[in-house]
C-alpha positions in Angstrom: 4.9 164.3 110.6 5.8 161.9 113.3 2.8 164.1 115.7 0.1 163.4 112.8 0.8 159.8 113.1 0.8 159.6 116.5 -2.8 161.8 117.1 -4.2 159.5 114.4 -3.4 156.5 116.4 -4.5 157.8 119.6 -8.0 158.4 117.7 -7.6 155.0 116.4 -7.5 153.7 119.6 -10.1 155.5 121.3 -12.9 155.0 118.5 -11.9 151.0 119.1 -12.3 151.0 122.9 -15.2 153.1 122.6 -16.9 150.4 119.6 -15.6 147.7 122.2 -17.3 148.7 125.2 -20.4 149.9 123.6 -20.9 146.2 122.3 -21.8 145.1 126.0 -20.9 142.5 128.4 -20.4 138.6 128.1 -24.0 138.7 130.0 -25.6 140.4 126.8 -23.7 137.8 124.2 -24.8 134.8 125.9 -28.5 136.0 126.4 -28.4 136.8 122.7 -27.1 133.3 121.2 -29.3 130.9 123.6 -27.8 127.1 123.6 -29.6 124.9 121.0 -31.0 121.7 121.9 -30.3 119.5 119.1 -33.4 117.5 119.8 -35.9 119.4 119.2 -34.5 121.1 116.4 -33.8 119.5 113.0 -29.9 118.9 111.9 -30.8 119.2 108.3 -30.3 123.2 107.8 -33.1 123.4 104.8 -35.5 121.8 107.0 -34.6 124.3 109.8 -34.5 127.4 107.1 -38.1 126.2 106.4 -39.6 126.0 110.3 -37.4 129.4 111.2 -39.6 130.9 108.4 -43.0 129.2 109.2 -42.3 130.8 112.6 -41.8 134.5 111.6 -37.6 133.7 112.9 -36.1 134.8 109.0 -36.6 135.0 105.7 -35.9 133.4 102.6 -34.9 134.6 99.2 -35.9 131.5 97.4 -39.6 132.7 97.9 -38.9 136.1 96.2 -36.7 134.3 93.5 -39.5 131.6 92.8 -40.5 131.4 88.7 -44.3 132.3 90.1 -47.6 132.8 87.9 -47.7 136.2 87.3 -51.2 138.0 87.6 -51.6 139.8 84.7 -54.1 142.6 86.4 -53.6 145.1 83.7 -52.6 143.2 80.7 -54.1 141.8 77.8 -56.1 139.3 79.9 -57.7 142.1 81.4 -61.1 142.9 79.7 -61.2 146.7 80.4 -57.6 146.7 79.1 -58.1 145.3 76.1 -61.4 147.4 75.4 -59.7 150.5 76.7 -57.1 149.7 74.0 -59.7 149.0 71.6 -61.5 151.8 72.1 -58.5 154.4 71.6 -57.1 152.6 68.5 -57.5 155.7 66.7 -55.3 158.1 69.0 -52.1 158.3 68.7 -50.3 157.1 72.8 -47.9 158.4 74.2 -47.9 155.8 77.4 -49.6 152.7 77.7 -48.1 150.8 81.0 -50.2 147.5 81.7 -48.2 147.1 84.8 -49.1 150.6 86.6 -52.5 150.2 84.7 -52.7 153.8 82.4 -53.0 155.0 78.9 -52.1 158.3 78.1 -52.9 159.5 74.8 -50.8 162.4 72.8 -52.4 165.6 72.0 -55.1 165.0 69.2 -57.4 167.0 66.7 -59.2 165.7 63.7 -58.8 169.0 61.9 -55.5 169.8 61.5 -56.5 173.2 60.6 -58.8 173.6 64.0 -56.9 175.1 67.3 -58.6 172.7 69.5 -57.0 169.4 70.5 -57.6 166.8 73.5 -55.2 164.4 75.4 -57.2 161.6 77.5 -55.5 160.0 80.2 -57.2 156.2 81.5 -55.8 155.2 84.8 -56.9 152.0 86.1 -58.2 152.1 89.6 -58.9 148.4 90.1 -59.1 145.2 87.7 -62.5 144.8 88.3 -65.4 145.3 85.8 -67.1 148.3 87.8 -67.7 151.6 86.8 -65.6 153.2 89.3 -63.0 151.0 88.8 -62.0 153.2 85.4 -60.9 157.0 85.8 -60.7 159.1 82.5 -59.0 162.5 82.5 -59.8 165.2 79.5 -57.7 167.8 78.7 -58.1 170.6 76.3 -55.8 172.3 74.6 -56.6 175.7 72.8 -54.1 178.0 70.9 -54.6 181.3 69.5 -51.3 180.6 67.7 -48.2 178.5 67.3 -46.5 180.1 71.0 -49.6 181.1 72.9 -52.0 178.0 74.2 -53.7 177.1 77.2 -54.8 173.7 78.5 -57.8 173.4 80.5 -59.0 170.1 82.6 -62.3 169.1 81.7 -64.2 168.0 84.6 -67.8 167.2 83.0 -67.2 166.6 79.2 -69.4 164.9 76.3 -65.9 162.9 74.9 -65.3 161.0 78.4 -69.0 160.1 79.7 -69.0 158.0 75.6 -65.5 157.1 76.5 -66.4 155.7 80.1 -69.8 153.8 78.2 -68.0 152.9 75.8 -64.8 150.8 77.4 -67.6 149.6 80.1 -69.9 148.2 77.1 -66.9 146.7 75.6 -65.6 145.3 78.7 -68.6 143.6 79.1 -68.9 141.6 76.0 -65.1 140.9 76.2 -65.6 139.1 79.7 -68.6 137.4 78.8 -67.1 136.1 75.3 -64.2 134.8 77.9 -66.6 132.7 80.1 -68.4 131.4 76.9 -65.1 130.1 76.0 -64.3 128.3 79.4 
């Protein structure tokens, strides 16, 4: 017991000298923490805080604290939002995120009888009011029975060329009934 104790402490002791010596000379302290002159640099430590920061020397958490304006790029002041939305008011969704800027639709047929359903995905590529700004995403989902289906991508469809139009036209008239307004 008394030999455990002791090899521990010898350990102790050379991890310290080693975490000692590795920290550098008096040379390498003083070059590190250079002498202020209190003349050219204001007593006040807010005022300093402030010109470190304006000089790229810190950082400061009040900036990421601030109560800012949010933008709302995806929300409801968004005009291919709220036409998107508008637009696939019939669906039933599964995911609408405004932040990450997608709609996801569940699985939907208008025959309940019929084999066939789609899901349509809209991902958001930019807030602006372009057509490439707007990606849609079909799937199709076929079964032969309750167990055995298969779900296909559909590149080149019918549903998401009117669904692209269709949020587009919307969009549109949304943003220009906005700058009427201003």
């Amino acid at each position: 017991m008394l030999i455990k104790n002791l090899i521990k402490l010898v350990i102790i002791f050379f991890s310290l000298q080693i975490l000692l010596v590795s920290c550098g000379t008096v040379d390498k302290i003083k070059s590190i923490h250079k002498p202020v002159d209190l003349r050219k640099e204001p007593l006040d430590p807010d005022e300093r805080a402030r010109r470190n920061i304006e000089t790229g020397k810190g950082i400061s958490l009040k900036n990421l604290t601030k109560n800012r304006a949010t933008s709302y790029e995806f929300s409801t002041s968004n005009p291919m939002w709220r036409a998107s939305l508008e637009t696939l008011d019939f669906l039933p969704l599964t995911t609408v995120d405004h932040s990450g800027g997608m709609i996801i639709t569940d699985w939907y047929s208008d025959n309940p009888n019929n084999k066939e359903s789609v899901k349509i995905s809209v991902r958001f590529l930019s807030n602006e009011l372009r057509s490439d700004s707007l990606k849609i995403i079909v799937h199709k989902k076929t079964c032969s029975n309750d167990l055995n289906c298969t779900v296909n991508l559909l590149s080149s469809t019918k549903i998401r060329d009117e669904l692209h139009s269709t949020i587009l036209t919307k969009a549109t008239l949304l943003a220009q009934r906005e700058k009427e307004k201003k």
